[in-house]
MARPATI-22373 format. One line per 4 residues: number of its first residue (from 1); their letters; for each residue x, y, z of C-alpha. Coordinates in pm, 1 decimal, decimal comma. Layout:
BEGIN
NUM) a) X/Y/Z ~ ...
REM end
This chain:
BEGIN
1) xxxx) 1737,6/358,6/-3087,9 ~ 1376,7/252,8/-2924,5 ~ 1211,4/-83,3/-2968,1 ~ 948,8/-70,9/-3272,0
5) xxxx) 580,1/17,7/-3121,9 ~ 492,2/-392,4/-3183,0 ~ 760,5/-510,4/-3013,1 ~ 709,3/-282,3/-2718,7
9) xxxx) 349,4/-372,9/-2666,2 ~ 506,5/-766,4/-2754,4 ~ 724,4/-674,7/-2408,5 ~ 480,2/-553,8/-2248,5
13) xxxx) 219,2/-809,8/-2276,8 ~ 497,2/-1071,1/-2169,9 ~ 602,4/-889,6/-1852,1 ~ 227,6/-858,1/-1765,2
17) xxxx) 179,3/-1209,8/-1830,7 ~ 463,1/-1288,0/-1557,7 ~ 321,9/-1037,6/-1341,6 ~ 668,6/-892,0/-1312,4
21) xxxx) 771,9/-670,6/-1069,9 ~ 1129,3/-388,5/-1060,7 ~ 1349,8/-162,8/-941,7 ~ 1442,7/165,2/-1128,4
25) xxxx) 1741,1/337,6/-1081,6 ~ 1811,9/285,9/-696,4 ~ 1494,1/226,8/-453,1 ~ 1249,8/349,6/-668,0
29) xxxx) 1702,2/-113,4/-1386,9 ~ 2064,0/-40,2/-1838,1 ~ 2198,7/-244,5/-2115,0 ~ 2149,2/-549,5/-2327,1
33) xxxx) 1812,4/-742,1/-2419,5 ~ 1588,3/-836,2/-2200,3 ~ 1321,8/-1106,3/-2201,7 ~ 1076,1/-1291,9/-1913,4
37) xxxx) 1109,6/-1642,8/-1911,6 ~ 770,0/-1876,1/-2016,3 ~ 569,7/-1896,0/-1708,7 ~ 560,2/-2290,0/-1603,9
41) xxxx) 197,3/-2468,6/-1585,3 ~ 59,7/-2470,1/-1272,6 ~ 236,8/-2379,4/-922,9 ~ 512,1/-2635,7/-868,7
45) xxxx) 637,1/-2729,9/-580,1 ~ 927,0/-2937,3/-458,1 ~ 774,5/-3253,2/-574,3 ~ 582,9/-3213,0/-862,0
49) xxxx) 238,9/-2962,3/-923,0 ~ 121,0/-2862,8/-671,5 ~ -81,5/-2566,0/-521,7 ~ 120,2/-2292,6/-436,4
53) xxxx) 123,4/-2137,5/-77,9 ~ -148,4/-1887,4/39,6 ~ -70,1/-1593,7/302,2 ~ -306,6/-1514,4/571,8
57) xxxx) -398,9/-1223,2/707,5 ~ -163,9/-998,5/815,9 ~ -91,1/-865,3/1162,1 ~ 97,9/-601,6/1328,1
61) xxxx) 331,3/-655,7/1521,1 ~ 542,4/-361,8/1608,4 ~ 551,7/16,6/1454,8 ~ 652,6/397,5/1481,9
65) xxxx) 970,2/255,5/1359,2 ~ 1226,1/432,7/1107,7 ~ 1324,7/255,0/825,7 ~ 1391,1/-127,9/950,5
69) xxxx) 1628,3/-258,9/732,3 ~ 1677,5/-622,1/821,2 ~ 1557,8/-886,1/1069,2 ~ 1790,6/-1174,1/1200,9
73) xxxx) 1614,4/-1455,5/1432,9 ~ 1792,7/-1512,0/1745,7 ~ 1761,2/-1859,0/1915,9 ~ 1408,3/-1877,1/2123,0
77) xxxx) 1223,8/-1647,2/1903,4 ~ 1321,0/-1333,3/1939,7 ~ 1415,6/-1080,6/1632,0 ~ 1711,7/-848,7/1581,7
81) xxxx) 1624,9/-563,7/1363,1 ~ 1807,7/-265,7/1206,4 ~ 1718,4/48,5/1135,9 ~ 1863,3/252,2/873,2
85) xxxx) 1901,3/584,9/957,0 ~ 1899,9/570,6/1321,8 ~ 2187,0/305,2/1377,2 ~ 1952,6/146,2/1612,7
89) xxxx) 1979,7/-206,7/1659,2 ~ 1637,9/-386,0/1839,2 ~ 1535,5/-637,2/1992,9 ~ 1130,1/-773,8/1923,4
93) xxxx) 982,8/-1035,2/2036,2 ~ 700,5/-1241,4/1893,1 ~ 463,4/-1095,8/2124,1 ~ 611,8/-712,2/1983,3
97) xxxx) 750,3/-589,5/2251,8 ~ 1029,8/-350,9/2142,6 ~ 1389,5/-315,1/2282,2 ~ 1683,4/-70,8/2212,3
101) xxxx) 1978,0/-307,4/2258,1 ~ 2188,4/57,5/2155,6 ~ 2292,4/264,8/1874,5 ~ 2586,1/106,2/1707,4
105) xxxx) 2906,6/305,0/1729,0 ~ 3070,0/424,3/1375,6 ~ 2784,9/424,0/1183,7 ~ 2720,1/734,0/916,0
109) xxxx) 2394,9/728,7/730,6 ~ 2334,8/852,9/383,7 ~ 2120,2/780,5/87,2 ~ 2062,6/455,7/88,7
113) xxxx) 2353,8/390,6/332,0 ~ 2351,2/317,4/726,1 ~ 2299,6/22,7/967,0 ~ 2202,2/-253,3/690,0
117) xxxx) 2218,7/-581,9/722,5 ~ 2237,0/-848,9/1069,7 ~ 2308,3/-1210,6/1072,5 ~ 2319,6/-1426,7/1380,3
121) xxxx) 2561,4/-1659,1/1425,8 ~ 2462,9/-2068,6/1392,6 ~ 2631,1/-2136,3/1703,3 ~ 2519,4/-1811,6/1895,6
125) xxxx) 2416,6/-2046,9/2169,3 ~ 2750,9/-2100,8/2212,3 ~ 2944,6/-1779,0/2113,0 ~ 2688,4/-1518,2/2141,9
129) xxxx) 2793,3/-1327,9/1810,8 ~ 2631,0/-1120,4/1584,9 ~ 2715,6/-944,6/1257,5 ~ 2619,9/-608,8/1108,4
133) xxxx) 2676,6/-435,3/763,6 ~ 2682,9/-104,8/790,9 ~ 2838,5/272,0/603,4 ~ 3124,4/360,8/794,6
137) xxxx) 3296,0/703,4/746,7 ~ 3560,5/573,7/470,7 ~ 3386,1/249,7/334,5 ~ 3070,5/-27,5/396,6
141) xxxx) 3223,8/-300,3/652,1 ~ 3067,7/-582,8/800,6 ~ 3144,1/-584,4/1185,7 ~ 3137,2/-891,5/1441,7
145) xxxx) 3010,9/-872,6/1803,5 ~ 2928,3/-1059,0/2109,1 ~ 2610,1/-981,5/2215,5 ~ 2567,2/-968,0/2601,7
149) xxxx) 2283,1/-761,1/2705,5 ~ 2491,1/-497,9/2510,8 ~ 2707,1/-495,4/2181,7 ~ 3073,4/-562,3/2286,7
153) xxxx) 3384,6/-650,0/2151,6 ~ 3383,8/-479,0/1841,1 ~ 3565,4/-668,8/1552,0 ~ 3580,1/-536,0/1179,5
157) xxxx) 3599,4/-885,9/966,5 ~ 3536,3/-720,3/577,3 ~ 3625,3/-354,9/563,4 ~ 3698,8/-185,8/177,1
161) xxxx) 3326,0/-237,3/64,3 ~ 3286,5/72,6/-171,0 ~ 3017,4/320,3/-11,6 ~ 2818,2/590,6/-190,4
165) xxxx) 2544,9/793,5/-188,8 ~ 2338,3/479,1/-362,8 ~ 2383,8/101,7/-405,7 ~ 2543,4/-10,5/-100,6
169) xxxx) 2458,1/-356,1/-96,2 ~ 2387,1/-468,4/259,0 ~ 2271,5/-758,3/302,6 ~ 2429,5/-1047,0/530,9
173) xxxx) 2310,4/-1429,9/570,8 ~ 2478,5/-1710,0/693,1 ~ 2392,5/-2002,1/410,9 ~ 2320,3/-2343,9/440,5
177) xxxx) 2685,9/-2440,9/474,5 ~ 2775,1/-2226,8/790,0 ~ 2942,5/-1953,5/554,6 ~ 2908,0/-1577,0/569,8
181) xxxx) 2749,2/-1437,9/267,2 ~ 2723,3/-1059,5/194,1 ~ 2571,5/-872,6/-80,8 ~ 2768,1/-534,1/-167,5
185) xxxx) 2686,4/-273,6/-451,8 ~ 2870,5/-118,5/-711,8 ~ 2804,2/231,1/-555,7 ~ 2691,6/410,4/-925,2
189) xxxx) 3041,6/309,3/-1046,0 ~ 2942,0/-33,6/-1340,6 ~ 3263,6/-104,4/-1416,6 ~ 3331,0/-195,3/-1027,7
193) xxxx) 3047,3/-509,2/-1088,8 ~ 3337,7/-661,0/-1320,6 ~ 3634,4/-601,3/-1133,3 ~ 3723,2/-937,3/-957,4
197) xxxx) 3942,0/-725,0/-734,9 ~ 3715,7/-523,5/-584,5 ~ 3449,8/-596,3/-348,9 ~ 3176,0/-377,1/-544,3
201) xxxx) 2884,1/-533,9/-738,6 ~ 2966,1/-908,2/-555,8 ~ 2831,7/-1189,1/-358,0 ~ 3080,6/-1237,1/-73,4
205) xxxx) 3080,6/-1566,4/98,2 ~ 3389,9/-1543,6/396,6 ~ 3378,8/-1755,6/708,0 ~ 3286,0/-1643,7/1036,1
209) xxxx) 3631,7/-1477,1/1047,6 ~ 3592,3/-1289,7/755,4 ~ 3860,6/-1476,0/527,8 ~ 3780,4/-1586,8/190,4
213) xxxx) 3559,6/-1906,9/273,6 ~ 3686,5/-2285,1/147,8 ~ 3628,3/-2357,5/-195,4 ~ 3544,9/-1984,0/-351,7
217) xxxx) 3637,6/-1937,6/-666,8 ~ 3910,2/-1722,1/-686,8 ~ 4046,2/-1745,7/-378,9 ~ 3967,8/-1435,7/-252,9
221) xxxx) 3651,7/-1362,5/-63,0 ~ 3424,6/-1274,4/-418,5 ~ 3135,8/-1549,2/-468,2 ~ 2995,7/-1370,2/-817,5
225) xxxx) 3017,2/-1119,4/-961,3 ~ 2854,4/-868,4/-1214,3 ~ 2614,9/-730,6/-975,7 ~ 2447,6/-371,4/-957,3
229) xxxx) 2252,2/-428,1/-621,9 ~ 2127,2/-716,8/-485,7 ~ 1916,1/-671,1/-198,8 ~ 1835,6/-998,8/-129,0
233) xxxx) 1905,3/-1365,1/-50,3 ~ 1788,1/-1666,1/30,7 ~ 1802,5/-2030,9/17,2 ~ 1515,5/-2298,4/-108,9
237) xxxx) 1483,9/-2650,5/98,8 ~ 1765,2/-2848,1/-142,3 ~ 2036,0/-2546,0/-82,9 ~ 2009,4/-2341,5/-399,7
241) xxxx) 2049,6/-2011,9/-351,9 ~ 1871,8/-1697,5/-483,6 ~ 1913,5/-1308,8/-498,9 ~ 1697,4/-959,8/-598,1
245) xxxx) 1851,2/-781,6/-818,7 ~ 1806,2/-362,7/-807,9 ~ 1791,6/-283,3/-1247,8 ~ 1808,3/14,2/-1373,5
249) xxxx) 1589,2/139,6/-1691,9 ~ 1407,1/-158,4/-1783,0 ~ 1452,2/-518,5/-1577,5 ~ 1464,8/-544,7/-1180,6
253) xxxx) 1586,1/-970,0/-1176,7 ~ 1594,6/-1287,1/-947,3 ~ 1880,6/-1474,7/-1015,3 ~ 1992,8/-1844,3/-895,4
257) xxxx) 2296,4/-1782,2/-745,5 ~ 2595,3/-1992,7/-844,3 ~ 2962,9/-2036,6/-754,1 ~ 3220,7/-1804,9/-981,3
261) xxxx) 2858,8/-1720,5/-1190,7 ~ 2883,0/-1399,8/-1369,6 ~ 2565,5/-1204,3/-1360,0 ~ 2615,5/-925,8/-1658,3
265) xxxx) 2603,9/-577,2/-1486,9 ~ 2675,2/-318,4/-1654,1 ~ 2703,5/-476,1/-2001,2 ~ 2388,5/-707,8/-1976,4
269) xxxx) 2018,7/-554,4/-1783,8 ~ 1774,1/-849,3/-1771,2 ~ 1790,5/-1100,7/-2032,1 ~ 2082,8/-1141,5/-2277,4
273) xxxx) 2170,6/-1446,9/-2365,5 ~ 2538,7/-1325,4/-2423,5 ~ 2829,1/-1570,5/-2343,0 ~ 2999,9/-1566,8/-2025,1
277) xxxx) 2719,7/-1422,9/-1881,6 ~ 2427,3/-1545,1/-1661,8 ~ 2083,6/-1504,9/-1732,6 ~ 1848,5/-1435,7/-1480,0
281) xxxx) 1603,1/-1674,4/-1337,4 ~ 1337,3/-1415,2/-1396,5 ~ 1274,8/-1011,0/-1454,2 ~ 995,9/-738,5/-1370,4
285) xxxx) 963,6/-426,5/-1500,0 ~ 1140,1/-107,2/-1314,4 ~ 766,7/12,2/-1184,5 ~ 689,3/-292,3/-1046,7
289) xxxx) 904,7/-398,3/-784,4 ~ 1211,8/-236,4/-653,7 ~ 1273,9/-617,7/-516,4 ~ 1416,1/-600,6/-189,5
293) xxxx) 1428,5/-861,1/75,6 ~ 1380,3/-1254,0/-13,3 ~ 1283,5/-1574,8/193,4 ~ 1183,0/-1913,8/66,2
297) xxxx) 879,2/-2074,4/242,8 ~ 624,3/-2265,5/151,0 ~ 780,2/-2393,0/-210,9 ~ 809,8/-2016,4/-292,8
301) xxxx) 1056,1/-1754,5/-310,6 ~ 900,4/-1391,4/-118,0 ~ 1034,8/-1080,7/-272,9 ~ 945,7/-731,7/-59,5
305) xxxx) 887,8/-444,4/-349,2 ~ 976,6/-111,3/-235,8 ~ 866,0/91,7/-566,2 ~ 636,3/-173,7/-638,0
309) xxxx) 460,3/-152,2/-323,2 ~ 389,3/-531,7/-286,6 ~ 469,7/-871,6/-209,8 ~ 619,8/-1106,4/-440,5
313) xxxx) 541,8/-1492,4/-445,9 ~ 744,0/-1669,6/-721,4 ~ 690,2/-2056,0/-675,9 ~ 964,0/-2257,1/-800,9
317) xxxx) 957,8/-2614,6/-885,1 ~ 1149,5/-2913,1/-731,4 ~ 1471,4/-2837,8/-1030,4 ~ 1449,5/-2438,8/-897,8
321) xxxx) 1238,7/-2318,5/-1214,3 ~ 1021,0/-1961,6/-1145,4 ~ 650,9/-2037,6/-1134,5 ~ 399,5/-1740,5/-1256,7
325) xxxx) 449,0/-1479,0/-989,6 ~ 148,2/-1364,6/-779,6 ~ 129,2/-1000,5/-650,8 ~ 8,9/-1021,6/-310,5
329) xxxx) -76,7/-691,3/-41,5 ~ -66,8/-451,7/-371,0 ~ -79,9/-67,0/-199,6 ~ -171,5/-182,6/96,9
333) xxxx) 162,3/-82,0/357,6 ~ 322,9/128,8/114,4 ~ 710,9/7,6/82,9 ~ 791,9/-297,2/158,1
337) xxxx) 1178,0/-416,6/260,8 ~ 1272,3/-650,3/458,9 ~ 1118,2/-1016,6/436,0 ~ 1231,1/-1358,8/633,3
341) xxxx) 1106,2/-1619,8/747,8 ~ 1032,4/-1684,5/1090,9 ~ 1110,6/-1987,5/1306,9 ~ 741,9/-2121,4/1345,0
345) xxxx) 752,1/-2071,5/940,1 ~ 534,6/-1680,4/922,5 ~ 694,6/-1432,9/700,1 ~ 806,1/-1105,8/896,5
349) xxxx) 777,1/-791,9/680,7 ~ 897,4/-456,8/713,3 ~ 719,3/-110,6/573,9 ~ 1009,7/153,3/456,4
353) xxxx) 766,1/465,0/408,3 ~ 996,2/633,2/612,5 ~ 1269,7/606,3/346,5 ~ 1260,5/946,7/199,9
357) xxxx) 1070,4/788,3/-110,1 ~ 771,5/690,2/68,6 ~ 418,4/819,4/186,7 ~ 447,7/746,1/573,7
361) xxxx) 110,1/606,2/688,8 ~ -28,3/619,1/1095,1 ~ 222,5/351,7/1289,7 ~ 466,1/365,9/1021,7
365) xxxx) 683,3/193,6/980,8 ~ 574,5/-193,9/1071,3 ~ 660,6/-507,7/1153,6 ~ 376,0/-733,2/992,3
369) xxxx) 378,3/-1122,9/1022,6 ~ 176,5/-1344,4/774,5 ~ 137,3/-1688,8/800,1 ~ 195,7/-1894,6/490,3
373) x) -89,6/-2115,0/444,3
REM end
């Protein structure tokens, strides 16, 4: 049964005031209530109220790419990005120059699946790997290589992901404590999110092996759990982790990301202050977002909105809190997906208007950098 008219337009007004932003269905929120947190006063920032960071203006650095999924920094500057639907894997540099470093072997795109994620070792200087998520013929893996000029030496270190035509997961990051951690999706199939034995609907965090990383909860390789899609991750300056969260009908989410947390998919969709259950740190509406990629700079979190067409600046105080979001480059580049942040401290941002759910523009799709002012 639907919400009475009052307490609709009571909704409404609330996820306006938050400037909320979503995901519906895959790319484009089910169950439970669902509620937006009071906005805090001001901008905080990691010690006290503060002004939050500005952007400048953006600039281009690289197009005519197809679908750039992720961006990994490689030591000296230089990015690695993935494409989708090709299974190429590049190599830009801050100037934009583009290089093919190859198509990775193995790789079957589909949907929403392909070459996803990349994540750069912390001691590449020393070992020279690299690590990509990507749909496989049977399952999503995550895949470790040494990268010489070329991709070589081939070594599957998660394999069993669940793959589907949707909600893959994808996305890899090493965190603050020189773990592994890898978002996965529940592939259309809920109950998967709540299964502690499967890998579907999780945060992974695995060492640079791929075995179930010191101090996880359940000693196996599963971080949380209860997830539909996360798209998403990132750390603040004090080590607290955050993640975007695809919803389905009603609430896309941010969520602070905590050891053994449970996170409610499919029996909670935004807000339900139901035991055993964690709420989320703060929702949009479906239409709004379609939150993919996340950084933290400047005392904010950055959230790229695919359906939502924007950029997402959600300051956070020095204890973690959400700040009112601001909706920044609203229709301007179409999709957004991937965001991170850069070693001189610009956000790199990715168009995905060549997505299949997208308007392609001229020099689609983009690299942009923006500095955070």
């Amino acid at each position: 049964m639907g919400l009475p008219r009052a307490h609709r337009l009571a909704a409404a007004a609330a996820a306006l005031l938050l400037a909320s932003a979503c995901s519906s269905g895959s790319e484009g929120g089910g169950r439970g209530a669902a509620s937006t947190p009071p906005p805090l006063s001001g901008s905080p920032g990691a010690s006290g109220r503060q002004t939050a960071a500005g952007l400048g203006e953006p600039r281009e650095l690289a197009g005519n790419l197809r679908v750039p999924w992720a961006i990994a920094f490689l030591p000296g500057g230089d990015a690695l990005v993935t494409e989708r639907d090709t299974a190429r894997l590049l190599r830009v540099t801050p100037q934009g120059r583009v290089g093919e470093i190859g198509r990775v072997p193995g790789v079957e795109p589909g949907g929403e699946g392909g070459l996803m994620g990349v994540a750069v070792s912390p001691s590449f200087t020393r070992d020279r790997l690299v690590y990509l998520y990507f749909t496989a013929a049977s399952d999503n893996r995550v895949v470790r290589y040494r990268l010489d000029g070329a991709l070589r030496d081939a070594r599957p270190i998660v394999t069993g992901i669940p793959k589907g035509a949707n909600h893959n997961g994808g996305r890899l990051a090493f965190g603050p404590d020189g773990m592994l951690y890898i978002s996965t999706g529940e592939v259309y199939r809920g109950e998967l999110a709540q299964d502690r034995d499967s890998l579907g609907g999780k945060i992974l965090r695995v060492t640079p092996d791929g075995r179930p990383a010191p101090g996880n909860p359940f000693g196996t390789r599963v971080w949380t759990l209860g997830h539909r899609n996360v798209q998403g991750m990132a750390w603040d300056d004090q080590g607290r982790m955050y993640a975007t969260e695809f919803g389905q009908d009603r609430f896309d989410e941010v969520n602070r990301i905590e050891k053994g947390r449970n996170y409610g998919w499919p029996e909670v969709e935004g807000f339900g202050g139901r035991s055993g259950f964690t709420d989320p740190l703060l929702t949009w509406s479906t239409a709004e977002a379609s939150p993919s990629g996340l950084a933290y700079a400047g005392g904010s979190l950055w959230a790229a909105g695919l359906r939502g067409r924007r950029l997402w600046q959600v300051p956070l105080d020095g204890s973690g809190r959400a700040g009112r979001p601001v909706a920044r480059l609203e229709d301007r580049y179409g999709r957004l997906r991937a965001v991170v942040r850069a070693p001189d401290g610009a956000l790199w941002v990715t168009t995905s208007n060549h997505d299949g759910r997208g308007s392609p523009r001229s020099g689609d799709d983009k690299i942009l950098v923006i500095p955070v002012t």
